[in-house]
N, C-alpha and C positions, 0 to 999 in steps of 0.2 A: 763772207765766204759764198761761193759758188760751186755749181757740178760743171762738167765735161762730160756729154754722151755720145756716143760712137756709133753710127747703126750700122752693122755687117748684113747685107740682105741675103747671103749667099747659103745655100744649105743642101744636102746631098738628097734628103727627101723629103716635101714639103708632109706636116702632118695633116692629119685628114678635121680638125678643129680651126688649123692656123688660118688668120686674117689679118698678119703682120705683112709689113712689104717685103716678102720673099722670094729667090727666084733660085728653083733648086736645077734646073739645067743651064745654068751663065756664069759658073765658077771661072769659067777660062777668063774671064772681063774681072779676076780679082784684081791682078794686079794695077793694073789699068785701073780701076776703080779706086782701088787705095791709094793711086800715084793723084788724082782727083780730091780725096778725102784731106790728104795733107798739103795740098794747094787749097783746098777751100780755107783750115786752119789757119794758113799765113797769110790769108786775106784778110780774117777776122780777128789778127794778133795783134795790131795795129792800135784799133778802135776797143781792145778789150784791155789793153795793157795795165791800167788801171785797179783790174781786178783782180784779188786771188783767188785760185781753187782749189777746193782741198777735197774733190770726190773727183774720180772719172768711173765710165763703165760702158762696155763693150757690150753691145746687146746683139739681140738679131730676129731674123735670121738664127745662124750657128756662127759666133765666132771664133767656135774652134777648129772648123773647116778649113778656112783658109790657111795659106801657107804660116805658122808663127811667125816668120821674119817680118812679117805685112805687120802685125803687132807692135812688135820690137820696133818698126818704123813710125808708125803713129805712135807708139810712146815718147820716141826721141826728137818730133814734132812738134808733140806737146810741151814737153822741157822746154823746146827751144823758141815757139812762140806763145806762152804763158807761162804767169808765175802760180807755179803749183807748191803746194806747202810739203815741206818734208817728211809728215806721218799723214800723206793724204790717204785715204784710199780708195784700190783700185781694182775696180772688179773686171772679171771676164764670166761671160755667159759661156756656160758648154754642155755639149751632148756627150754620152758617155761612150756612143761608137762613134764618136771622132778624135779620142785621147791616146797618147802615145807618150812614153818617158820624155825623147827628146825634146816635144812639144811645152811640155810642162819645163824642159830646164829652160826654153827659151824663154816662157813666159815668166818667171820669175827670176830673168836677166833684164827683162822689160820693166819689171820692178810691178807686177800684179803681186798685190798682197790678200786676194781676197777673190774666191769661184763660185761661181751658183751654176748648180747640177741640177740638170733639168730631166727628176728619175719619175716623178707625175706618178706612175705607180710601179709596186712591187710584181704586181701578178703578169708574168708575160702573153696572157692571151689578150688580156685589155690592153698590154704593150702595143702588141701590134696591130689591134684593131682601133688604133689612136695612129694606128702610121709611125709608129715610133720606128727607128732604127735599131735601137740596142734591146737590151735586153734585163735582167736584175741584175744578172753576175756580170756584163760590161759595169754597170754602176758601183758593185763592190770592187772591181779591178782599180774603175777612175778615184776612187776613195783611197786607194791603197797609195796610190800613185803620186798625190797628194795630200800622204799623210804628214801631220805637222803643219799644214797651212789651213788658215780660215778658208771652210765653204760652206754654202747655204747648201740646201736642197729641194725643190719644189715638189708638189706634192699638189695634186689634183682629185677632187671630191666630183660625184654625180656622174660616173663613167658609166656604160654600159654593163648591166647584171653586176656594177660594183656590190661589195657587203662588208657590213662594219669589220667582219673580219678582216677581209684585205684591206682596209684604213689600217687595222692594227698590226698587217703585217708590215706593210709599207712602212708607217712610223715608227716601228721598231727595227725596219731595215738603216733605214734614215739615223737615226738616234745611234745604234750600233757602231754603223760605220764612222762616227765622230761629227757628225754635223754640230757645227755653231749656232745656226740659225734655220729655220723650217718656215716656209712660203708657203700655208695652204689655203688653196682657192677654188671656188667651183672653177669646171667647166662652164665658160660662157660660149655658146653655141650662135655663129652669122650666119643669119642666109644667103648663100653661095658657098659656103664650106662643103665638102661629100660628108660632115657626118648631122648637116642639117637633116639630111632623108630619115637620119636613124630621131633624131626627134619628132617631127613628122608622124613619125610611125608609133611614137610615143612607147620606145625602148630604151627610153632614158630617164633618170628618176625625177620625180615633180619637186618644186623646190618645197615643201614641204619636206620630203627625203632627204633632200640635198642639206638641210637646212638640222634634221636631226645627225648625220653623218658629218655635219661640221663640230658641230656640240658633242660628240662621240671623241672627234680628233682633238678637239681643245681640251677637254680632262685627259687623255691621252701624255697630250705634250705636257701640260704643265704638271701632271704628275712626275715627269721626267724631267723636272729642273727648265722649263722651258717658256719664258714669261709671253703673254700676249703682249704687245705695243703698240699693234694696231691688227684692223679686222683679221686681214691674212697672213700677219708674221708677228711669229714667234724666236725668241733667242735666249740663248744663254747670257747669264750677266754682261753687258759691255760687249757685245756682238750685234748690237741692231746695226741696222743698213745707214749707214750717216746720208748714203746717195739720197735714199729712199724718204729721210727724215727730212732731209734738206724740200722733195715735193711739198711732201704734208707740212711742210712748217711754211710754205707757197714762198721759199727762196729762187734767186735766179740760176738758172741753168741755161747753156748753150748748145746746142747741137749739132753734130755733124753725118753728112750722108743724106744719100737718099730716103726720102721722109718723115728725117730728122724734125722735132721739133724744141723751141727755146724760150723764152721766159726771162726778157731783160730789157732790162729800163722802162714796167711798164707797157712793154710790147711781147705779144705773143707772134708766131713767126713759124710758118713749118716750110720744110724743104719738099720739092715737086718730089711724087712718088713712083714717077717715070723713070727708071735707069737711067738710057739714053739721053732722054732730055737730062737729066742731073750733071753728066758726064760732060756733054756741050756747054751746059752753062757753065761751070768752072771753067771747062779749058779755056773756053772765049773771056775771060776774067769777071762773071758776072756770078754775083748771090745766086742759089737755084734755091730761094724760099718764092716758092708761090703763092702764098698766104700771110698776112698779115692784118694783123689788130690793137688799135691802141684797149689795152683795159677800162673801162669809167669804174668810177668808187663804186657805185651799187656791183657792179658785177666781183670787183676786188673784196668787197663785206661780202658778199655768200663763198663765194671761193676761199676766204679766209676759215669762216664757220664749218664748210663741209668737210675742208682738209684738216681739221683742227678735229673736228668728233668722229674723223675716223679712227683716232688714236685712242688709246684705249687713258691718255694722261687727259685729251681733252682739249679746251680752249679756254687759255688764260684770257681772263674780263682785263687786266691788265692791261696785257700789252692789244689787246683787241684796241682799249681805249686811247692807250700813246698812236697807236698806228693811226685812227682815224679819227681822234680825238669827237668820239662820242662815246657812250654807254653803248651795249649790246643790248640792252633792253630798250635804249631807246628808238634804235634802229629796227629791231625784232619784235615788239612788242606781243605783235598776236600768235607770232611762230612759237614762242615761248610758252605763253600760258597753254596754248593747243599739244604742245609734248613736254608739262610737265612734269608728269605720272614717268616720262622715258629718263628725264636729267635729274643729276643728282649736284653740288656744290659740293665740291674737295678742293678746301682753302680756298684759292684765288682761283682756283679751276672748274670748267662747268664740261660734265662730261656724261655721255650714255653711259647707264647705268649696265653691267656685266649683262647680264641677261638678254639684252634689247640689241647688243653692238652688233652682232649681225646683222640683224635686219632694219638699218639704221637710216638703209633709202627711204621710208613710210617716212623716218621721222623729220628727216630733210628735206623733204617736199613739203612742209610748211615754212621753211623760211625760204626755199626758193620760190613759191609764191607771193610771200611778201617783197621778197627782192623785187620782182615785177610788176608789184604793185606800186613801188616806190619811185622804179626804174622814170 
């Protein structure tokens, strides 16, 4: 099995955080853009035919900006040049000031069975000193709107003057309104964003804060029926993100759109992050991946290890050992004994122990040193 990913760049106001390829004055270039996105698909239908899918997801950007039909048309693309499994699922990314009834009847005519709401927090002054567009009560309206269907909801740690209280209101806004699944993540701050000034200026909490307000939100959720899976999501029984599982399990994925990126055969693969240039090279009938790389084994063993312990099940010695038919220990030798004291053995499983999985980068910079050591 494989993913399908969709990048929508398009957005009505870029947030004052965001470092994704977005462009919130060029919605006029949707359609035009999407008429590109499903010519690039039937480029890569051909050569992919072989494989099934059984995840898609709509990212962005805001994929709920755009006109729904634009949806409705990439999903009937996908049908039509891939074999997608019949209980695949499918997600769409949205902002809660860009939802409308209509919107939603079309997207579940497109056959999306599954939303992630991007409410990041409850308190509206942090709302919109994050640049956000909406508001708390747009976010209980897009819940209402969507009630009866699976959605996530995201949920961002380390805001400006945040305080465990508004963690617990937020995830009690979240949980309330029926969320299946909860995404909580710091704030990771680029330089070139406008709210790098506000780190800078050191108005923003030290990951030590950031780092007690995550461990504040995980008793939180999972008091609430709300399993960790991996570092930053949590879910209800049989609601994890299969999209999301398929990464961490380092399955193939394809992608589409501008600065899309892929993951097949092997080859890693990202699309040019330039509009324009993206836009020309389809129509001219050419790939717009600018970027390409064959994997070697060494780099495939740490990328299989790092994605594996960020899960809260871990990394089966198993199937590590069918994949590259060595031990893990034979490969890792000195990364292992150096974060002993961090892993734990559950059955065939070797996994950060609850305490440590946050901070799980320390512990993984011993074996990506060994990788390069090996390399």
């Amino acid at each position: 099995m494989a993913g399908i990913y969709v990048h929508i760049p398009f957005c009505r106001h870029k947030c004052s955080y965001c470092d994704f390829t977005s462009f919130p004055d060029k919605v006029e270039y949707a359609e035009a853009y999407m008429a590109c996105v499903y010519r690039e698909m039937k480029m890569r239908g051909e050569e992919l035919k072989d494989y099934t899918f059984d995840t898609v997801y709509f990212g962005g950007g805001t994929p709920s900006y755009i006109p729904p039909k634009l949806i409705l048309g990439a999903m009937n693309r996908i049908r039509e040049c891939f074999n997608l499994t019949k209980d695949a699922e499918i997600t769409l990314e949205l902002n809660p000031g860009t939802i409308a009834e209509g919107k939603v009847k079309t997207y579940l005519q497109a056959g999306i069975n599954r939303f992630s709401i991007g409410l990041q927090t409850a308190i509206d002054e942090q709302l919109a000193d994050l640049g956000r567009i909406h508001n708390a009560r747009d976010y209980v309206y897009a819940t209402k709107l969507l009630r009866g269907q699976n959605f996530s909801t995201d949920i961002m740690l380390g805001l400006k003057n945040q305080t465990k209280a508004d963690i617990q209101k937020t995830v009690e806004l979240a949980t309330a309104c029926g969320s299946s699944h909860i995404s909580m993540y710091a704030l990771t701050v680029e330089d070139g964003t406008p709210i790098y000034t506000d780190y800078l200026n050191g108005e923003l909490p030290d990951s030590d804060e950031v780092a007690d307000m995550y461990e504040y939100g995980r008793k939180l959720l999972e008091e609430k029926g709300y399993k960790r899976y991996e570092i930053s999501n949590f879910a209800k029984d049989g609601f994890e993100s299969k999209h999301n599982l398929n990464y961490w399990k380092r399955g193939e994925y394809i992608g589409f759109g501008v600065s899309a990126s892929s993951f097949m055969r092997g080859k890693r693969f990202t699309n040019t992050f330039d509009l324009d240039e993206y836009m020309k090279c389809v129509i001219s009938g050419f790939y717009p991946a600018v970027t390409s790389e064959e994997v070697n084994e060494n780099d495939a063993k740490f990328e299989f290890v790092m994605l594996a312990l960020r899960t809260s099940k871990g990394l089966s010695l198993t199937e590590y050992e069918r994949t590259f038919n060595k031990k893990l220990a034979e490969d890792f030798p000195v990364a292992l004994k150096k974060s002993v004291q961090y892993l734990q053995l559950d059955g065939d499983n070797l996994k950060i122990k609850d305490e440590y999985l946050y901070v799980q980068n320390s512990i993984l910079m011993s074996f990506m040193e060994e990788e390069r050591d090996n390399a």
